[in-house]
C-alpha positions as CSV (number, residue, x, y, z in Angstrom):
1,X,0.0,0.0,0.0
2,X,1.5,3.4,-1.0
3,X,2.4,5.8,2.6
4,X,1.0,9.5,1.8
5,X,1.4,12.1,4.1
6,X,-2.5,13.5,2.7
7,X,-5.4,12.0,4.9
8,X,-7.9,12.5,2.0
9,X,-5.7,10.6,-0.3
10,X,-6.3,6.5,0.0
11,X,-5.6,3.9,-3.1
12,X,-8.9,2.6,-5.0
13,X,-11.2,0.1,-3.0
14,X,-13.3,-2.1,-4.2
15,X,-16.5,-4.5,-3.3
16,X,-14.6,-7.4,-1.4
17,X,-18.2,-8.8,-0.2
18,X,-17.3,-8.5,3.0
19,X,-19.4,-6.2,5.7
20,X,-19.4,-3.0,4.7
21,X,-21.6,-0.7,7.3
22,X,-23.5,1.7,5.8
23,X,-22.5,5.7,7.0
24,X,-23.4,9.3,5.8
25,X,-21.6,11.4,3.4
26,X,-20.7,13.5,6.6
27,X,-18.3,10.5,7.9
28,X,-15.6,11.6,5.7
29,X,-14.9,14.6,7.2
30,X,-14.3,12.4,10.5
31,X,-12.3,10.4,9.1
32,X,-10.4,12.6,7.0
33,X,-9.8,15.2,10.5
34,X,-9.2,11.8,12.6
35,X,-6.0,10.8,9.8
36,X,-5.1,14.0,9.3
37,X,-4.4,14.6,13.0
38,X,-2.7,11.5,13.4
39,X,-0.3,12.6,10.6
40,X,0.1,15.6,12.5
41,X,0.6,13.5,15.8
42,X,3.3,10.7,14.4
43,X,5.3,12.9,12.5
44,X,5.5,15.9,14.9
45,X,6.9,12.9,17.9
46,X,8.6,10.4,16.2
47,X,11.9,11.8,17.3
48,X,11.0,12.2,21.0
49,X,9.2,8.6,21.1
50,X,10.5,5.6,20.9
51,X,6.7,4.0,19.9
52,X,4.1,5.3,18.7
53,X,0.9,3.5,18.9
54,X,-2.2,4.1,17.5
55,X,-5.4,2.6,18.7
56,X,-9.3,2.6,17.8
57,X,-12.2,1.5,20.4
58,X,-15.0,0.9,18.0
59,X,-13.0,-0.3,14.4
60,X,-15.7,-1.2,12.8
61,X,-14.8,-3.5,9.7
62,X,-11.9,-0.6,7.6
63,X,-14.5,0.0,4.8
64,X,-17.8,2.1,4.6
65,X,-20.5,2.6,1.9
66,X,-21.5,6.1,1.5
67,X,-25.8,5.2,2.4
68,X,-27.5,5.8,-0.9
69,X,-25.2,4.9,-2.9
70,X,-22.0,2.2,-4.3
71,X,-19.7,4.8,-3.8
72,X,-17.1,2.8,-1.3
73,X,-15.0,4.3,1.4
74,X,-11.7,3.9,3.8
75,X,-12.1,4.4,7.7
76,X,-9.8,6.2,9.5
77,X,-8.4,2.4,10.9
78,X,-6.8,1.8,6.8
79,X,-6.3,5.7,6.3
80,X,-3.8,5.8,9.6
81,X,-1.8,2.6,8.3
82,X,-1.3,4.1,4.9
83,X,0.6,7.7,6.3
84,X,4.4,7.8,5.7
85,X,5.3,7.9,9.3
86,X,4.7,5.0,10.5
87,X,3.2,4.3,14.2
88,X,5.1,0.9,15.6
89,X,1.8,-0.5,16.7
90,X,-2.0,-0.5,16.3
91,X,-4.9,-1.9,18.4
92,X,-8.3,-2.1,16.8
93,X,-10.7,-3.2,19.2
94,X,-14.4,-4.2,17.8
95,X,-17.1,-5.9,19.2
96,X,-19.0,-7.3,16.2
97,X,-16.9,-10.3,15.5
98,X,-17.9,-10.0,11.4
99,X,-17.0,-6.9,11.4
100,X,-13.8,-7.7,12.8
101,X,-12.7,-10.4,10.6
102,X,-13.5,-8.2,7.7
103,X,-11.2,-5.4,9.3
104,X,-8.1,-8.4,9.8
105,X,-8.9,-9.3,6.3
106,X,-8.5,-5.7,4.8
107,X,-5.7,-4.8,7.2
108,X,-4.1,-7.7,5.7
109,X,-4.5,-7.2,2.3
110,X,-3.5,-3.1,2.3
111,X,-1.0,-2.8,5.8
112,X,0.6,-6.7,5.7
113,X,3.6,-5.4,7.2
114,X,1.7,-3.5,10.3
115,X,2.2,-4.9,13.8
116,X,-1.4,-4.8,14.7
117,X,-3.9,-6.7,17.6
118,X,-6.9,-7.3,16.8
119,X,-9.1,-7.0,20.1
120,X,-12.8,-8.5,19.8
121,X,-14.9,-7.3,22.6
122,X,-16.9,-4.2,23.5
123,X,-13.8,-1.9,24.4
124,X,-15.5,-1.4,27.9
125,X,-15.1,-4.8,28.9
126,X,-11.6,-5.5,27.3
127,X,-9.8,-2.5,28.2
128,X,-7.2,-4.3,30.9
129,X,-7.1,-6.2,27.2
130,X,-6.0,-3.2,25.3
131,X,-3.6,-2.0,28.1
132,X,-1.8,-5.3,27.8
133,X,-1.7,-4.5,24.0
134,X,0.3,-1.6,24.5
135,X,3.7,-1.7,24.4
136,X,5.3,-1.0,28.1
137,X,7.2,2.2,28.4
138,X,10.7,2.1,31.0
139,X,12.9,4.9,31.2
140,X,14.8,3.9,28.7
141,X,11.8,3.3,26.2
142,X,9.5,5.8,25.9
143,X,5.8,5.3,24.6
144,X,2.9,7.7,23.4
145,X,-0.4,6.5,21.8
146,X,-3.0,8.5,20.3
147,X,-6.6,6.9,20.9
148,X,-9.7,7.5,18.7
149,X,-13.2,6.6,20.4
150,X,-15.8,6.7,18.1
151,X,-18.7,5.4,19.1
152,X,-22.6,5.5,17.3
153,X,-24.1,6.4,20.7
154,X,-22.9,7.4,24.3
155,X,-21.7,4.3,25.5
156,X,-17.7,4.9,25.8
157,X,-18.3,4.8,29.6
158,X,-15.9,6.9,31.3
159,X,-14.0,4.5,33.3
160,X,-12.6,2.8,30.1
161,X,-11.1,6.2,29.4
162,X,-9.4,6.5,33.2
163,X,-8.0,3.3,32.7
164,X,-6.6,4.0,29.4
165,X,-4.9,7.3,30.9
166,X,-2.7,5.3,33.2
167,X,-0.6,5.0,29.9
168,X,0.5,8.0,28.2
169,X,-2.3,8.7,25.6
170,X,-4.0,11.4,23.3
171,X,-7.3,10.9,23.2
172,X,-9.9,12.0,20.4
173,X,-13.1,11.2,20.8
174,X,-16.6,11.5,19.1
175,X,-19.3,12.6,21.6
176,X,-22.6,12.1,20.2
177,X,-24.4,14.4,22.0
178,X,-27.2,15.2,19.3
179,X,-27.6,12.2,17.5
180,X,-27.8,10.1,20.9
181,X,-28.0,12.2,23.7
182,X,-30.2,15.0,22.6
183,X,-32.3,13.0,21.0
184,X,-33.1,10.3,23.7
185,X,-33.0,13.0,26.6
186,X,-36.1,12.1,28.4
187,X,-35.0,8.8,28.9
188,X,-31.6,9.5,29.7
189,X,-33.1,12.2,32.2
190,X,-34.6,9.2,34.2
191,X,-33.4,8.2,37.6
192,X,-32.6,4.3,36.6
193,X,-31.0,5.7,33.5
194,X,-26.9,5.0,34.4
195,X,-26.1,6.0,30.7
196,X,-25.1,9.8,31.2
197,X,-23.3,8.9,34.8
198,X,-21.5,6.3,32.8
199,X,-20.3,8.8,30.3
200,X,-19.1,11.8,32.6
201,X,-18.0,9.4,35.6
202,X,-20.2,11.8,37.2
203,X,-22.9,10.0,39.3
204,X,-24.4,12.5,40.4
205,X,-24.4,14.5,37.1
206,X,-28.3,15.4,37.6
207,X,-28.1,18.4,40.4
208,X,-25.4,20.0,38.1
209,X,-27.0,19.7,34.9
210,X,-30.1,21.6,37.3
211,X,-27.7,24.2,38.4
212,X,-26.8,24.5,34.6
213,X,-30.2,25.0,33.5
214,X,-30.5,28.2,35.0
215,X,-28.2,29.6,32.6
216,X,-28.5,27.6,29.3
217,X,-31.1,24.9,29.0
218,X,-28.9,22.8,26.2
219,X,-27.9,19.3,26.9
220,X,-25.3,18.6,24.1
221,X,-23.6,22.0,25.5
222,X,-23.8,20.8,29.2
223,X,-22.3,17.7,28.4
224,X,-19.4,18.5,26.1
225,X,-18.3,20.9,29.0
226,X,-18.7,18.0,32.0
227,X,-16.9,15.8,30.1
228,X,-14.4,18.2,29.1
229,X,-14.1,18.6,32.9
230,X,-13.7,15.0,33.6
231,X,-11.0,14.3,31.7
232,X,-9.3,17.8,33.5
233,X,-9.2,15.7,35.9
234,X,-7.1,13.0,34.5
235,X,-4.5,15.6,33.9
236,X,-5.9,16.7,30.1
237,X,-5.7,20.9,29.3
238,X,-9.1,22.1,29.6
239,X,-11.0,22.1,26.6
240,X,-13.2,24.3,26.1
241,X,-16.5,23.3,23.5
242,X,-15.7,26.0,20.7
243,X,-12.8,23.7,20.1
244,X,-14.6,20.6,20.0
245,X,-15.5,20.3,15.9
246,X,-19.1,20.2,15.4
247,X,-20.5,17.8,12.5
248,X,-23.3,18.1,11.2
249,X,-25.7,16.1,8.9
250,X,-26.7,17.2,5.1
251,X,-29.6,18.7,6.4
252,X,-27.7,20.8,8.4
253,X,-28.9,19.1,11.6
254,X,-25.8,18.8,14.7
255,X,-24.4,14.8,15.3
256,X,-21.9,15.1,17.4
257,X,-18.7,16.9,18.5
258,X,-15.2,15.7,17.9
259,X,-12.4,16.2,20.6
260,X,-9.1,15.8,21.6
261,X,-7.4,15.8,25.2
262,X,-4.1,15.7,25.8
263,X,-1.7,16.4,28.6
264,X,0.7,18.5,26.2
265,X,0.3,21.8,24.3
266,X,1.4,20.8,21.1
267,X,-1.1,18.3,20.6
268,X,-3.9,21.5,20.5
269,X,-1.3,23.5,18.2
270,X,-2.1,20.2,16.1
271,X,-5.7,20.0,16.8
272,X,-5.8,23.8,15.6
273,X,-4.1,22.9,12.0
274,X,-6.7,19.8,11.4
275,X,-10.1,22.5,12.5
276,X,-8.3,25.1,10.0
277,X,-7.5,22.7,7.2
278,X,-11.2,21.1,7.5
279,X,-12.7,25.0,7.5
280,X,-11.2,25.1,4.2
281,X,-11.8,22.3,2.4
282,X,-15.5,22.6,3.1
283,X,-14.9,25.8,1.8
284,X,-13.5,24.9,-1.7
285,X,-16.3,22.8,-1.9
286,X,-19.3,24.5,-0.5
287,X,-20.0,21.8,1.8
């Protein structure tokens, strides 16, 4: 497979007849920011690091149809093993187990030279799994990994992050505070719902989304900014939500928010390349 340093650029796929999820044309420009950063991310420490790893939570199978039509896509899983700066290591972790062997199948066929584990599992249950997977750091041997968590709903639950931050990690992650969330607020508002408490590690999340209410009645926004604060407090910069890239559907309609936390600087000097190059490719294109 040819290495490119451009996250839009990816050789020609075609119809293996394995699973290929369905997504919205509005998944490119995730996966186009989520490769683009990590371009940013291995080739800006690769002289500081001694590994670099790179690991997804929810891989899905490495290929996507755009819905509506044949028109077949790269996720960012086969994008990140194609950039010229190689990460030493990649964990995919997926819980479907077809869409799994489809993803060892592609990663074979495009990446056969890549170290990678293959995790099967929902990542919240196998994340002493995925720690294992990563390579140990010593003072002599330093590791960084960059993590994407992109899941269709609200269900990273926060713990999995807390455990994943006992290694030295970059986290982006996809909150999908309008498509999930927002839309399914009066049941997530209910007292035997755990899903919200899960998300924030933030049991008693109710009396301050109250106190918030008094000031701005919008859930997406409240959450964004408690999880922002939550991972604060496993030694991330703050975050504030203007930075958090907001996709949206071709109706216009908000999906979710895309993030990154980090303990160092740099990686928001990154962040702010990927928002400005995304602002103006959907600019060239009126998109």
């Amino acid at each position: 497979m040819p290495q490119t340093t451009d996250p839009d650029e990816f050789e020609q796929i075609v119809d293996d007849s394995l699973p290929c999820p369905e997504v919205g044309r509005w998944a490119e420009t995730k996966h186009s920011m989520v490769a683009l950063y990590a371009t940013l991310f291995a080739s800006g420490i690769k002289a500081k690091w001694d590994n670099r790893t790179y690991i997804e939570l929810y891989a899905g199978s490495g290929y996507n149809r755009i819905e509506g039509s044949d028109r077949l896509i790269a996720g960012s899983p086969l994008r990140v093993l194609q950039l010229k700066d190689r990460f030493n290591n990649y964990i995919f972790c997926e819980k479907t187990p077809a869409l799994l062997e489809a993803m060892e199948i592609r990663v074979a066929r495009h990446a056969p030279w890549a170290k990678v584990s293959h995790i099967a599992g929902d990542c919240n249950s196998m994340v002493q799994e995925i720690c294992v997977a990563i390579p140990a750091a010593s003072s002599g041997y330093r590791v960084l990994s960059l993590c994407f968590v992109d899941p269709f709903d609200i269900g990273i639950k926060f713990e999995t992050v807390r455990v994943l931050s006992t290694r030295y990690i970059d986290f982006l992650v996809l909150l999908a505070l309008y498509m999930d969330a927002n839309r399914n607020y009066s049941n997530y508002i209910k007292a035997e719902s755990a899903k919200v408490a899960d998300l924030l590690g933030m049991p008693g999340w109710r009396g301050s989304w109250q106190e918030f209410q008094k000031n701005n009645d919008d859930f997406p926004e409240f959450l964004a900014e408690r999880f922002a604060k939550s991972m604060e407090g496993l030694g991330c910069l703050p975050t504030p939500v203007h930075t958090m890239k907001m996709v949206k559907d071709d109706g216009n309609h908000p999906l979710y928010r895309l993030a990154l936390f980090s303990r160092d600087k740099r990686a928001y000097d990154f962040w702010d390349q990927v928002l400005k190059y995304n602002t103006k490719q959907r600019n060239l294109f009126n998109i």
